[in-house]
C-alpha positions in Angstrom: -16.6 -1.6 4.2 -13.4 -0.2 4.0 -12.5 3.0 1.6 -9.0 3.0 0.4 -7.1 6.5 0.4 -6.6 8.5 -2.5 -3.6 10.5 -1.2 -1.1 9.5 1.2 2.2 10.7 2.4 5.3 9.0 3.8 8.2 9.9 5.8 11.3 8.5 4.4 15.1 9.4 4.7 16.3 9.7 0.9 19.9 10.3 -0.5 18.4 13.0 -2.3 15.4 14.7 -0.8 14.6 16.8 -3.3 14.5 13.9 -6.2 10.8 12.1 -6.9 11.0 8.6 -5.6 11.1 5.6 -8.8 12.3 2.8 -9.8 15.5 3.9 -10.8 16.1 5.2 -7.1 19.8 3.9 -5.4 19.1 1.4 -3.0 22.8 0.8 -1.0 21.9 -1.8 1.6 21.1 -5.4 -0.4 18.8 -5.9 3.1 16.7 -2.5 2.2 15.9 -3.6 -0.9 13.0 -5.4 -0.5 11.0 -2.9 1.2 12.1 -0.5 -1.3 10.1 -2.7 -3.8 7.3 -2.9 -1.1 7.3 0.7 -1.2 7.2 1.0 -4.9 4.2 -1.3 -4.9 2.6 0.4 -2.3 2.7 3.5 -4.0 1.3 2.8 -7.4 -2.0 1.5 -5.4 -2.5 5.4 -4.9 -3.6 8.2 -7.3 -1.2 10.6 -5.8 1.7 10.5 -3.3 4.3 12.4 -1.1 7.5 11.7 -0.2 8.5 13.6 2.7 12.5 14.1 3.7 12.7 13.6 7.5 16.0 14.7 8.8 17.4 12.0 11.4 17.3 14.4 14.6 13.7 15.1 13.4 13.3 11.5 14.0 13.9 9.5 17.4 12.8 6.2 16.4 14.7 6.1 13.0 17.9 6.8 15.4 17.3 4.4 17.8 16.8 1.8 15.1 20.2 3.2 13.1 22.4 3.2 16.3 21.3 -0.6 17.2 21.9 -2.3 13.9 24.9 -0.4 13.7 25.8 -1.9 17.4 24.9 -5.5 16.3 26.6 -5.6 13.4 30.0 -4.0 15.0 29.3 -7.5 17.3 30.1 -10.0 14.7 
């Protein structure tokens, strides 16, 4: 049997860290968008929920991943 959580928190680089995360949120990137919605929809499965800012130096991966799309994209 599996128990779903009631509580969960994410990490997640917003525009404005300090604003709750909702529909209305500013999605610039057309290819973001649909794990914004995924995001959305994974929240509302959940009584409660945190949105944590991470700043980028805080986060290695999240750079890594930033500075090669930027590098494949600067290729076309």
């Amino acid at each position: 049997m599996v128990e779903i959580a009631k509580e969960n928190e994410l990490g997640q680089k917003l525009e404005q860290p300090n604003k709750p995360i909702n529909q209305q949120g500013k999605v610039k990137d057309s290819f973001l968008l649909r794990y914004y919605h995924k995001v959305i929809n994974t929240l509302q499965k959940f009584d409660a929920s945190k949105v944590k800012h991470i700043p980028r130096e805080d986060n290695t991966l999240a750079n890594m991943l930033s500075k090669l799309t930027t590098s494949k994209a600067s290729q076309y």
